[in-house]
C-alpha positions, 0 to 999 in steps of 0.5 A: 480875645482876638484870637478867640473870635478867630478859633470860633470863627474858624470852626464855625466855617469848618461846620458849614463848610461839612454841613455843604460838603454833605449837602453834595457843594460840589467844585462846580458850584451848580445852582442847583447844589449851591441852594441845597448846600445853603438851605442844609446849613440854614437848617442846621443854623435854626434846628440846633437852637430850635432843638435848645428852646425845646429842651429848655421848655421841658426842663422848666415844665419838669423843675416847675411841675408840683410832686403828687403827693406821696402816702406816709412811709407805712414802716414810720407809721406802723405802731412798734415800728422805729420810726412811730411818733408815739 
C-alpha cells in the first residue's frame, strides 16, 4: 500500500511539475513566473473536478429524463400483419 501512495504521489508531482513547466517556471523562479506556474496548476486542480461534476450532472439528467412516448409500431397494429393481436 505504501508504495502505491508513493506511485501517486509521484505522478501527481510529475503533473504539476508539466502543468508549471508549461505555465513558463522557469530556473529563475521569478515572481512573476512562480504566480503564474501556480495559478496553471491550481487551475487544473479545480477545472478537472469541475469538468467531473458537470459530466456527472448531464449523465443523471439524460438517465433520469422520461422517454417521450412513442407511437405504436404500425407494422404490429396493421390488420394481416404478424404482428396484429386479433
Amino acid at each position: 500500500m505504501p508504495a502505491e501512495r508513493k506511485t501517486n504521489q509521484s505522478r501527481r508531482l510529475t503533473a504539476a511539475g508539466l502543468i508549471a513547466n508549461g505555465a513558463g517556471l522557469t530556473d529563475a523562479l521569478l515572481h512573476d513566473d512562480v504566480s503564474r506556474a501556480v495559478l496553471a496548476v491550481l487551475g487544473i486542480g479545480v477545472a478537472a473536478p469541475l469538468g467531473a461534476l458537470l459530466f456527472a450532472l448531464r449523465f443523471t439528467s439524460l438517465v433520469a429524463a422520461t422517454p417521450a412516448p412513442s407511437s405504436q409500431d404500425p407494422a404490429k397494429s396493421a390488420p394481416g400483419s404478424a404482428g396484429a393481436t386479433h
